[in-house]
Backbone as CSV, one residue per row, in Angstrom:
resi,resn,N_x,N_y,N_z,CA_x,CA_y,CA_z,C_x,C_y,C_z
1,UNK,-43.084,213.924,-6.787,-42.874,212.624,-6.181,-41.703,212.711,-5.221
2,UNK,-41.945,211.996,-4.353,-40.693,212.273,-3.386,-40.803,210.559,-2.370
3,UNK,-39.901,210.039,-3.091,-39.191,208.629,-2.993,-38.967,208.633,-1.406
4,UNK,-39.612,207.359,-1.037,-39.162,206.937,0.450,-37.883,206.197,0.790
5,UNK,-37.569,206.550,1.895,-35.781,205.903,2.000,-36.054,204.607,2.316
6,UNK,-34.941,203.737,1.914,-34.904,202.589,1.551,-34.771,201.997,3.584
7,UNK,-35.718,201.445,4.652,-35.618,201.207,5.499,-36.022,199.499,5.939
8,UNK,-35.581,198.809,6.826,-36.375,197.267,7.342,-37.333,197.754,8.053
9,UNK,-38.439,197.172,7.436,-40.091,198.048,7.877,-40.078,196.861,9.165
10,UNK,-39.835,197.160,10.438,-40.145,195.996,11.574,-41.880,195.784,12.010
11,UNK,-42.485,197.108,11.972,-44.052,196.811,11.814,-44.769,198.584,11.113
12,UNK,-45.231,198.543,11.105,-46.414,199.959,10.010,-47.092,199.919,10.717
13,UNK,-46.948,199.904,11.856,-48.346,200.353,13.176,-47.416,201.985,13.451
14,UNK,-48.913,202.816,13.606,-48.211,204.162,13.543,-47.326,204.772,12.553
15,UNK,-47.798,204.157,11.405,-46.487,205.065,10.345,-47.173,206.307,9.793
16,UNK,-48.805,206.413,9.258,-49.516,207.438,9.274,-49.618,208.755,10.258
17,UNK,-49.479,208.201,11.059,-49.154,209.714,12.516,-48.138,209.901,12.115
18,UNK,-47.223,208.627,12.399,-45.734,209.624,12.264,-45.099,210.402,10.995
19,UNK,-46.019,210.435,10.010,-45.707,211.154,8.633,-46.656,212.107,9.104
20,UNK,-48.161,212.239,9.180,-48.990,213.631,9.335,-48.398,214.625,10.331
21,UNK,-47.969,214.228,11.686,-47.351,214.535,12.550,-46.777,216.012,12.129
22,UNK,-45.403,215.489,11.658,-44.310,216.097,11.002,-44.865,216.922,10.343
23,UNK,-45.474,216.510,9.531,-45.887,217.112,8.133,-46.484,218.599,8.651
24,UNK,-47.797,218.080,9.495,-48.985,219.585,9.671,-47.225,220.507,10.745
25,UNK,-46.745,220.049,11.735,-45.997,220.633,12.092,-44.900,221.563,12.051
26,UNK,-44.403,220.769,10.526,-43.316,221.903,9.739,-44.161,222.868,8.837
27,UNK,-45.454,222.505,8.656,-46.230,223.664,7.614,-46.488,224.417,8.244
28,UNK,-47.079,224.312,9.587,-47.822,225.078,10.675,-46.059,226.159,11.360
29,UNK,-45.395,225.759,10.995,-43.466,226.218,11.595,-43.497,226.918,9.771
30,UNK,-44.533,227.268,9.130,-43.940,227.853,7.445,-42.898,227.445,6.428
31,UNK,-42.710,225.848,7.178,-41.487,225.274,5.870,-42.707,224.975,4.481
32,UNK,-41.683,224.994,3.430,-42.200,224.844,1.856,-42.908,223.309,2.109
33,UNK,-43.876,222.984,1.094,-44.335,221.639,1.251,-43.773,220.534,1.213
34,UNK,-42.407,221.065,0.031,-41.483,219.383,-0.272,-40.501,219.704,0.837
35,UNK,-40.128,220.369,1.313,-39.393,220.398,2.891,-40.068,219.349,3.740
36,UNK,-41.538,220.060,3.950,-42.412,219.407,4.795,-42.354,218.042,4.790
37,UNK,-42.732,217.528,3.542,-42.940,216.142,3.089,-41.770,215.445,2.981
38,UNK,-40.575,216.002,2.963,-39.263,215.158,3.214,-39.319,215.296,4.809
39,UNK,-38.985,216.121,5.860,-39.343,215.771,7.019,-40.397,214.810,7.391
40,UNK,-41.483,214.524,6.924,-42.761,213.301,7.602,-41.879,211.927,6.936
41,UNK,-41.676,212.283,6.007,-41.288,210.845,5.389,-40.292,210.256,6.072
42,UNK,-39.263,210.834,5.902,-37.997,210.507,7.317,-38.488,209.930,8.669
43,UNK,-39.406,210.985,9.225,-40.297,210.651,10.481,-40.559,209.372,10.372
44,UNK,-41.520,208.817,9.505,-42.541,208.086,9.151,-41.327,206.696,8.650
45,UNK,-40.095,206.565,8.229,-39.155,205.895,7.655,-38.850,205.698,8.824
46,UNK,-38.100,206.501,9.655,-37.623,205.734,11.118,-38.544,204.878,12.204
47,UNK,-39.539,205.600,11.738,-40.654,205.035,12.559,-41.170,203.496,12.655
48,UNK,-41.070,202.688,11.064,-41.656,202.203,10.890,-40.173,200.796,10.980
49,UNK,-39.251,201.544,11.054,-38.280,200.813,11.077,-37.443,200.612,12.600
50,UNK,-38.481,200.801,13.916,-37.990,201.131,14.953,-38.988,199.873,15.723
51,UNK,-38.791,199.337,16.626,-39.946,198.003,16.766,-40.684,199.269,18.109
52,UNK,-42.083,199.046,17.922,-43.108,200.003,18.628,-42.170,200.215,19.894
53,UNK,-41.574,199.112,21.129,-41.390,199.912,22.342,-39.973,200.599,22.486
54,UNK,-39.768,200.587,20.878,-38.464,201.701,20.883,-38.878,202.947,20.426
55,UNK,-39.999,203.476,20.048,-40.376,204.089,19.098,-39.965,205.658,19.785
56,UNK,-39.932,206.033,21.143,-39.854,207.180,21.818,-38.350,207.169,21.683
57,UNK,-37.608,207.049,20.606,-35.964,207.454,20.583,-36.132,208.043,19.186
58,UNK,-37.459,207.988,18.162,-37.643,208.672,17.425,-37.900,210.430,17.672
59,UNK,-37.124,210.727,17.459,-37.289,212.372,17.895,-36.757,213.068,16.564
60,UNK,-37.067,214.457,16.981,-36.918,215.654,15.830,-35.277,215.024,15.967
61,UNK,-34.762,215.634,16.566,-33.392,215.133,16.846,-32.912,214.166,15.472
62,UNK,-33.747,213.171,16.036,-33.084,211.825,15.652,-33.401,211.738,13.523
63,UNK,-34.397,212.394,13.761,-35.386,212.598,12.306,-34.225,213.513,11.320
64,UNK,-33.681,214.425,11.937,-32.452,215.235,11.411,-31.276,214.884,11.334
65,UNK,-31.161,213.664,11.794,-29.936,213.184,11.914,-29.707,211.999,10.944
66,UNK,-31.106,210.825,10.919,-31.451,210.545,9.328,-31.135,211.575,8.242
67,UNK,-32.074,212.304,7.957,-31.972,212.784,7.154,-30.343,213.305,6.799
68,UNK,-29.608,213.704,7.625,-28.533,214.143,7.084,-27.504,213.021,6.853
69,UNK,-27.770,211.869,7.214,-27.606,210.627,6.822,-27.911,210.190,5.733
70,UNK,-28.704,210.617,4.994,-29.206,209.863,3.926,-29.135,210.339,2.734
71,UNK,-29.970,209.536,1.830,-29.591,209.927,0.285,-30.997,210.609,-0.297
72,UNK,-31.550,211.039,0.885,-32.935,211.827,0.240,-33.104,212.874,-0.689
73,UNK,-33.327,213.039,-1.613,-33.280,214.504,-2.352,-34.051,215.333,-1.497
């Protein structure tokens, strides 16, 4: 199980891409699966918490920078 970070969901349009996205991308790059799946989730957490015509400031970048922000296991 791997707990989603606590975010203000502004809309869930596109939150499925932005978790598969990540996901096939870091597997397809040979990270472990719960690596993987903590990267989409993050993805998929900023994403959903970003209102759609901000959504292109979501980047790897920005996805790593959550994460090292946060309280994710």
């Amino acid at each position: 199980t791997l707990p989603a970070p606590a975010v203000r969901v502004v809309s869930t349009h596109g939150a499925g891409a932005a978790f598969t996205g990540p996901l096939g991308a870091a597997l397809a790059d040979g990270a472990a699966l719960a690596d993987a799946a903590r990267l989409a989730q993050a993805a998929a957490a900023l994403t959903v918490a970003s209102p759609p015509d901000a959504r292109r400031a979501v980047t790897a970048d920005a996805v790593r920078a959550f994460l090292d922000q946060s309280s994710m296991p």
